[in-house]
C-alpha positions in Angstrom: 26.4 30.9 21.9 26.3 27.2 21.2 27.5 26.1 17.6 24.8 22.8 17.4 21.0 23.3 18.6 21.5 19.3 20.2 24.5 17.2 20.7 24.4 13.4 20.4 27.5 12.2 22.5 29.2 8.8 22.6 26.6 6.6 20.4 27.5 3.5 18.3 27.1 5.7 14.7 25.9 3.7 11.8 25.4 6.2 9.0 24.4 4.6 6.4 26.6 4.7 3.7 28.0 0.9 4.3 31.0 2.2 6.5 32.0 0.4 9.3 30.2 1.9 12.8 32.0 3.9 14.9 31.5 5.2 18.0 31.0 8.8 18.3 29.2 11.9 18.2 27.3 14.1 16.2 26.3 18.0 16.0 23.0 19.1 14.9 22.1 22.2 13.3 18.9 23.4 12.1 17.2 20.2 12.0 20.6 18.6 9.9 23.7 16.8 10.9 26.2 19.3 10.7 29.4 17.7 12.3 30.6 14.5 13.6 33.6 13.4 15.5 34.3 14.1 18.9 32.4 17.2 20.2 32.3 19.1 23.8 29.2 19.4 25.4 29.0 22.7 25.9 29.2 23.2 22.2 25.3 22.3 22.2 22.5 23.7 23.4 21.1 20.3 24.5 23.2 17.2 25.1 21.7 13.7 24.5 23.9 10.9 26.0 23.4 8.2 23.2 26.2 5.9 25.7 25.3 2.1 25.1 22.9 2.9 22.0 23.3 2.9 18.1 22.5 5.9 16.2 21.4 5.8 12.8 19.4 7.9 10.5 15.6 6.8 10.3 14.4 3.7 8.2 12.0 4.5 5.0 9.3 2.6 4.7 8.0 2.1 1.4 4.9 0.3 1.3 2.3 1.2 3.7 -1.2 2.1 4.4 -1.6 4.5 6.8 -3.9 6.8 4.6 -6.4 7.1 7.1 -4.3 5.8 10.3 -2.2 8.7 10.0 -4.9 11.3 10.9 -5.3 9.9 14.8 -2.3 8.2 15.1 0.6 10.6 14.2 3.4 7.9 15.2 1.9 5.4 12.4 2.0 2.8 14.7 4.0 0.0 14.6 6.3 1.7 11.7 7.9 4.0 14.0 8.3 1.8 17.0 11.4 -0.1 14.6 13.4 3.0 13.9 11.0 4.2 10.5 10.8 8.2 10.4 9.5 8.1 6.6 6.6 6.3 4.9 5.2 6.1 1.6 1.4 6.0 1.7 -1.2 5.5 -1.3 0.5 2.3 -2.5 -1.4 -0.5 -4.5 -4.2 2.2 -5.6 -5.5 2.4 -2.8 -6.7 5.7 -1.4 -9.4 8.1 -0.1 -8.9 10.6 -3.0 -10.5 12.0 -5.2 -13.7 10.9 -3.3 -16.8 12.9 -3.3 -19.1 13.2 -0.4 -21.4 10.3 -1.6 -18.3 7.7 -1.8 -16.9 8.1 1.4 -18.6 5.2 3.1 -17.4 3.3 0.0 -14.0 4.0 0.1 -13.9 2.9 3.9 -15.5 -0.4 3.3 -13.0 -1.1 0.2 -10.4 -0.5 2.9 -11.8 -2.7 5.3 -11.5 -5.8 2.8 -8.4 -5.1 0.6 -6.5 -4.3 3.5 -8.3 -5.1 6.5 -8.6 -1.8 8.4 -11.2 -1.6 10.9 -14.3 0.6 9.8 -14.9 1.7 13.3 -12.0 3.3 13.1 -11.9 4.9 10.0 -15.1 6.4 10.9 -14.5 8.1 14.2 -10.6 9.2 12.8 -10.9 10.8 9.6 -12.0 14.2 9.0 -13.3 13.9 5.4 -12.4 17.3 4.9 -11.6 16.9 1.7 -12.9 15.6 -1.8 -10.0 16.3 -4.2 -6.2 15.2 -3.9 -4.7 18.5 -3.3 -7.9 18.9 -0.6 -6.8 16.0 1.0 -2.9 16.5 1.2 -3.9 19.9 3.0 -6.1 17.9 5.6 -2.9 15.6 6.2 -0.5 18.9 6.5 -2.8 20.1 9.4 -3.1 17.5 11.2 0.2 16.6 13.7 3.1 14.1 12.5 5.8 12.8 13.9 6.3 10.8 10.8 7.4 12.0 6.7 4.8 11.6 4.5 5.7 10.6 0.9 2.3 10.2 -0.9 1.5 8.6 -4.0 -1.8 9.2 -6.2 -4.1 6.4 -6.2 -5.0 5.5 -9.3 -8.7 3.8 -7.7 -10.5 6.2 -6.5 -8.9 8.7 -9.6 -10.7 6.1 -12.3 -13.6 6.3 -10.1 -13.8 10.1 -10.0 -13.5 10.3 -14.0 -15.4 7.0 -15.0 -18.0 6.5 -12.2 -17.8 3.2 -9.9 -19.8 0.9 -12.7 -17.8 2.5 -15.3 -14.1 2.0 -13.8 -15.1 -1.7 -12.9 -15.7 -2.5 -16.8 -12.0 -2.2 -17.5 -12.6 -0.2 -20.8 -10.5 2.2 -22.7 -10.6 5.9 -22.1 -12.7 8.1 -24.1 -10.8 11.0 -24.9 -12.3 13.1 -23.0 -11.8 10.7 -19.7 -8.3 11.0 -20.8 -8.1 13.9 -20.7 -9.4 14.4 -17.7 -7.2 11.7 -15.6 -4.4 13.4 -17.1 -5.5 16.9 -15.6 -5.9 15.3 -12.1 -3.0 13.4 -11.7 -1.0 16.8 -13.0 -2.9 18.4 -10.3 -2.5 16.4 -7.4 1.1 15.5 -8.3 1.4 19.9 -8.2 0.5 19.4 -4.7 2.9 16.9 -3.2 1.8 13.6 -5.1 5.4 11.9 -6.0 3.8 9.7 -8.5 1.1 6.7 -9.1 0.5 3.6 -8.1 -2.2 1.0 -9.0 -2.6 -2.7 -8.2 -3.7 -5.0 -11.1 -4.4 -8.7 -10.4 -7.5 -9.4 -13.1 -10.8 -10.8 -12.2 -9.6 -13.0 -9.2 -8.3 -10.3 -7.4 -7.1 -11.7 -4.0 -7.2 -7.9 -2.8 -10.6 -7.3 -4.1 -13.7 -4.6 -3.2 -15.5 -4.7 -0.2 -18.0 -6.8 -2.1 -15.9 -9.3 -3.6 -15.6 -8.0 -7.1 -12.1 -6.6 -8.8 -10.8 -3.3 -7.4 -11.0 -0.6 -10.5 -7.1 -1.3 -11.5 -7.5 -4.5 -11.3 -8.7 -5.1 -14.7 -7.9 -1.9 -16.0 -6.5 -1.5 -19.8 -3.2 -1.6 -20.2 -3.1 1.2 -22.8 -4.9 3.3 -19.8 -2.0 2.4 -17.4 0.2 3.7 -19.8 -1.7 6.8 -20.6 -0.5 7.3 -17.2 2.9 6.2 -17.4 3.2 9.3 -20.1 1.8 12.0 -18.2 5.7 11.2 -16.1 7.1 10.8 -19.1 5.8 14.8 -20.3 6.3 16.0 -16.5 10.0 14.6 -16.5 9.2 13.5 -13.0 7.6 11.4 -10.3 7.4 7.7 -10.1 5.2 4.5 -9.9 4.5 1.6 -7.5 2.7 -1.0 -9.6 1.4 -4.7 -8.3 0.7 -6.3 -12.4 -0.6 -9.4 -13.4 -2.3 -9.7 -16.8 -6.0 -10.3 -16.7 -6.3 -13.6 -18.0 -8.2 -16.5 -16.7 -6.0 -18.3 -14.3 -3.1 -15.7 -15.0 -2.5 -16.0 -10.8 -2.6 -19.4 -10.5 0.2 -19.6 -13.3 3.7 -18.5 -14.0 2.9 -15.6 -16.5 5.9 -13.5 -15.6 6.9 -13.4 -19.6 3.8 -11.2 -19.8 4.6 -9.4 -16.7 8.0 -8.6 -17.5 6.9 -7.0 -20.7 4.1 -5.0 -19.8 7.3 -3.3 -17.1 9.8 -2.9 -19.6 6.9 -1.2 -22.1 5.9 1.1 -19.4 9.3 1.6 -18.3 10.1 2.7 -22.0 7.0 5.0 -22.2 7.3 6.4 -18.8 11.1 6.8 -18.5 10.2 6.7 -14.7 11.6 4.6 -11.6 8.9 1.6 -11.4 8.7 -0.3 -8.1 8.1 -3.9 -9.1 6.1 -5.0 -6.7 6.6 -7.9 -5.7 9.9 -10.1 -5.7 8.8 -13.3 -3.4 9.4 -16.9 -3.1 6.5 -18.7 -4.1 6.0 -22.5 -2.9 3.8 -23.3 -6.4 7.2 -21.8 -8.3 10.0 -22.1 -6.1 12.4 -21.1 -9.0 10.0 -17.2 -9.5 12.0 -15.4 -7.3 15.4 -16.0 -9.0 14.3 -15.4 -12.3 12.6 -12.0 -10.7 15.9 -11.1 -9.6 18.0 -12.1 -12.7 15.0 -10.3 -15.1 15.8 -6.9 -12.8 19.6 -7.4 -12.9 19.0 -7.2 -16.5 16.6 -4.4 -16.8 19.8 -2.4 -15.1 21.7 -3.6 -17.6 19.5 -2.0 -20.5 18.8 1.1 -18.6 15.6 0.4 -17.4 14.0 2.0 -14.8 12.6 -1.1 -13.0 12.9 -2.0 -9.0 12.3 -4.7 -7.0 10.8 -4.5 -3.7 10.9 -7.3 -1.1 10.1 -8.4 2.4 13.8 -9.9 3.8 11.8 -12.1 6.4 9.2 -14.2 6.3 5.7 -12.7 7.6 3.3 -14.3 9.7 -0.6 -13.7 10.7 -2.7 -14.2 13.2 -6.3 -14.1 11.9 -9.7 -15.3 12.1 -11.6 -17.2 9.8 -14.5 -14.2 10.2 -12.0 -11.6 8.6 -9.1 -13.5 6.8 -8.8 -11.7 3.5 -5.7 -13.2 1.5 -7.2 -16.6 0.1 -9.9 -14.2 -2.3 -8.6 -15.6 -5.3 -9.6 -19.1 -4.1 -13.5 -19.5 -5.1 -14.5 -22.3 -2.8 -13.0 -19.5 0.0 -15.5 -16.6 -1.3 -18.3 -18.8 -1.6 -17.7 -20.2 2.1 -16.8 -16.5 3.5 -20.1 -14.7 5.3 -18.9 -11.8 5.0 -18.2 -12.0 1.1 -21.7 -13.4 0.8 -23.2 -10.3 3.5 -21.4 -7.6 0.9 -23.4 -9.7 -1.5 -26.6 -9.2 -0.1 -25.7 -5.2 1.0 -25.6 -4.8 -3.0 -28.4 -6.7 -3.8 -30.6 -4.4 -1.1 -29.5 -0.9 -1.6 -33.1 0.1 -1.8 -33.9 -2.2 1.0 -35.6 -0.6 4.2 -34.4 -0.3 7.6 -36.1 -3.7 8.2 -35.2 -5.3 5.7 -31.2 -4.5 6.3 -31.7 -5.2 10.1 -32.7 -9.1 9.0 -29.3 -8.7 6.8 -27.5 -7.7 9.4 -28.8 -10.7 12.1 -28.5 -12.8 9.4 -24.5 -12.3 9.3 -23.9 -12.0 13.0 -25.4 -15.8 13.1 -23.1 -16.5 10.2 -20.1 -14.8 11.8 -20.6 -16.6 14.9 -20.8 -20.0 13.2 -16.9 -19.1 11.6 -16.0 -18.4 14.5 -17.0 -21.6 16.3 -15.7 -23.2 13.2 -12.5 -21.6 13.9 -12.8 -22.7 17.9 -13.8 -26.4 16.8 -10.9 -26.8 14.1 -8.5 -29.7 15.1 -4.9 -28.6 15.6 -2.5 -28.8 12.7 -0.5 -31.9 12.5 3.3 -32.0 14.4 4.7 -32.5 11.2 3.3 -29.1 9.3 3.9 -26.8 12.5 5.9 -23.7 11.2 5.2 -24.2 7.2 2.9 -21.3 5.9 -0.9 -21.6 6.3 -1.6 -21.9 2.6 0.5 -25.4 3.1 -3.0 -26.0 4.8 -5.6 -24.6 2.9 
């Protein structure tokens, strides 16, 4: 009887641990490597020749948002097409649970703003077989994966499902009995496979805002509520939290107010007693200096014992985008006032109790301003020589 369920034979190994690669093999058993070295074939049940490739363990990806890609696309593509086996979903607060029935066509239309996932697609993919977290970590078990799901709680539609919409969006305290409450849902869904929280807080001029322009729920929620939060960790001795934080103050993200930001971490760090990912270290063209101090002020939060991360992207990221559905200059008012579809999401609100009729003018109404964007976007003149390869905000 063979000794490994699969051979991998004569691959470039990279394992990992920051030794050298080496060519080699390596015997698996039971879904784990069990041996490496030199092995004989016939040692394995099925050989792979690996001859001219490198083999490495999977990449984690830890910011993603395939919360709703996930269910028709089990590959999560284009994560696994680079070598990712893992992701983390749920990051930034953003999530589709708890959502009751009513709130589902919300929750997809928040998504297609704050990060620009088609609605059409949402739609005709997910199952909506669910309302509350643990509900909805069952509906992702039964549907096929060829990817690990790590999920974290959302802490969105969670202030939603306590507070109601109007409520969450007036970034007040919790009563105690909301409190009590968040605290019994996040225990509950982090029972059921949640590894933690995660919220995104960026004030009033969110540039990742609702579908109809105003801040998501986080985003101006009160600090001492985040850190109601950041205890329920502290009590479970467990779990951990993604957190996008800048204070809500009136030009806070047009400014350097990483002495704020760097407080409000350590003080939940303290409370929590919890890994934090700081999200994000960046360089920044208005503050060209931010990122170093970023990185010195986390060198020294490992000095003192905190429990603060960065994350990072190691190269720089481009887009190609319309001006119909860009949706990174939202913190830039003379942007949301020019955007039609800002100002349709604007008019959807102001006609909830509008007939049929009356949302089918709506609807022409942006179509003929969607088409003028994009023949705005046609008609634009070409950037000049000298700019070609700066960042786009170099041109806004």
């Amino acid at each position: 009887m063979p000794e490994f369920d699969t051979i991998i034979k004569d691959g470039m190994i990279i394992d990992g641990t920051r030794l050298p690669r080496f060519r080699g093999d390596l015997g698996i058993k039971d879904g784990r490597v069990a041996k490496t070295g030199r092995l004989k074939a016939h040692e394995g049940a099925k050989v792979i020749d690996a001859g001219g490739l490198i083999v490495a363990p999977g990449f984690i990806d830890l910011h993603t948002h395939y919360d709703a890609q996930l269910f028709w696309d089990p590959y999560c593509s284009i994560s696994s097409w680079h070598g990712v086996t893992s992701v983390v979903i749920g990051n930034c607060g953003f999530g589709f649970a708890p959502v009751q029935p009513e709130l589902r066509e919300r929750a997809m239309l928040s998504m297609t703003r704050n990060e620009a996932i088609p609605l059409a697609a949402m739609k005709a993919g997910m199952p909506w077989d669910w309302v509350t977290y643990p509900e909805f970590l069952d509906s992702v078990d039964r549907h096929p994966k060829a990817m690990n799901i790590l999920p974290f709680v959302p802490l969105s539609p969670l202030l939603v499902e306590v507070m109601g919409l109007d409520e969450a969006k007036t970034g007040r305290r919790f009563t105690a009995k909301e409190e009590q409450s968040v605290s019994r849902i996040l225990n509950e869904a982090m029972d059921a496979g949640g590894c933690g929280w995660s919220l995104q807080h960026l004030g009033g001029m969110s540039i990742q805002p609702d579908w109809d322009g105003t801040p998501m729920p986080t985003d101006i929620m009160d600090e001492e509520n985040i850190l109601t939060f950041g205890r329920v960790l502290a009590e479970r001795n467990e779990g951990f939290i993604q957190m996008t934080y800048v204070p809500d103050i009136p030009g806070a993200i047009e400014s350097d107010a990483q002495t704020h930001i760097e407080k409000f971490y350590e003080k939940l760090a303290e409370v929590s007693d919890r890994p934090i990912l700081y999200n994000a270290v960046a360089a920044n063209d208005k503050f060209p200096g931010r990122h170093r101090r970023q990185i010195k002020w986390l060198e020294s939060c490992r000095d003192r014992g905190l429990k603060v991360y960065g994350q990072s992207a190691t190269v720089e990221g481009g887009f190609t985008f319309t001006f119909a559905d860009w949706n990174l200059w939202e913190d830039v008012q003379a942007w949301k006032d020019r955007d039609p579809i800002a100002r349709f999401r604007r008019q959807i609100l102001a006609a909830r109790a509008a007939t049929e009729a009356d949302l089918g003018a709506i609807e022409a109404e942006v179509d003929r301003e969607l088409a003028d964007a994009e023949r705005f976007a046609e008609t634009s003149p070409w950037p000049d020589p000298a700019t070609v390869g700066r960042h786009v905000y170099h041109e806004a």
